[in-house]
C-alpha positions as CSV (number, residue, x, y, z in Angstrom):
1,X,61.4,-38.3,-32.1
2,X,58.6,-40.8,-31.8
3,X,58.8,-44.1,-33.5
4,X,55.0,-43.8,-34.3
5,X,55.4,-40.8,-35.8
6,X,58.4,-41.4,-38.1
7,X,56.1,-44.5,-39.3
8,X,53.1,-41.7,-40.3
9,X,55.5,-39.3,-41.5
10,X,57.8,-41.4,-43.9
11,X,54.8,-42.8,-46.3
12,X,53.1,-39.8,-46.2
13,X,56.7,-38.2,-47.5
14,X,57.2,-41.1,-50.3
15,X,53.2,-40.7,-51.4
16,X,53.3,-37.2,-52.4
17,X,57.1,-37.6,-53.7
18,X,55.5,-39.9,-55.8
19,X,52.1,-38.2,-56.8
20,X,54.6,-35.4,-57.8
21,X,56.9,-37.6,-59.8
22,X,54.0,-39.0,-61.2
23,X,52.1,-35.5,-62.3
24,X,55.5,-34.5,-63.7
25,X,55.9,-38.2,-66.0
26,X,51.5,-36.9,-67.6
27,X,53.0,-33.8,-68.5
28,X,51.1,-31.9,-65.3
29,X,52.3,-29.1,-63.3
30,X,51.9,-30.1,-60.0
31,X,51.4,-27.5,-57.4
32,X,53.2,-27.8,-54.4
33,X,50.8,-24.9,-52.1
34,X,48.6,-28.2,-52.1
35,X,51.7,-30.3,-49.9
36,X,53.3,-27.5,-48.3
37,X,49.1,-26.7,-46.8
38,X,48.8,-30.4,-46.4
39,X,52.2,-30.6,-44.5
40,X,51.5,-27.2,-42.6
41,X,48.3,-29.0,-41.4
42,X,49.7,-32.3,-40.9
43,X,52.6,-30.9,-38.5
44,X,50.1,-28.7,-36.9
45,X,47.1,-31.5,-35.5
46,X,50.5,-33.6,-34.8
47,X,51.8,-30.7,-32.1
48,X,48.2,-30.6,-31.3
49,X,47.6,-34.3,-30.0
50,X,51.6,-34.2,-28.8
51,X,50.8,-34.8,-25.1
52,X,52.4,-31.7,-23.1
53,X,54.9,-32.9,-19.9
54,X,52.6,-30.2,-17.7
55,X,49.6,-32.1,-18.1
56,X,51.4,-35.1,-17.8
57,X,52.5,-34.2,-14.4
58,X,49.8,-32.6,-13.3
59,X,47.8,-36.4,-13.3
60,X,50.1,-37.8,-11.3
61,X,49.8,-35.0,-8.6
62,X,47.1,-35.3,-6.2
């Protein structure tokens, strides 16, 4: 896995551990649709920008 990515994905993973540890300590009921949407979207632009190996190769071609 990418370096880069891990670096995105790991904070982005301890910020909403803690906004949920942190709506649980007020007394809220946190909703996790709003993370697990966040997360679908997240993972989804991420495969999106992953540069594909056919394009890759197809520069180098000429």
């Amino acid at each position: 896995m990418n370096r880069a990515f891990l670096i995105i994905l790991v904070p982005a993973i301890l910020v909403a551990l803690g906004y949920v540890m942190v709506f649980r300590f007020l007394g809220l009921a946190p909703t996790y649709t709003r993370f697990i949407v966040g997360g679908v979207v997240f993972l989804a632009a991420a495969f999106w920008l992953w540069p594909r190996k056919s394009a890759r190769s197809a520069k180098g071609v000429k």
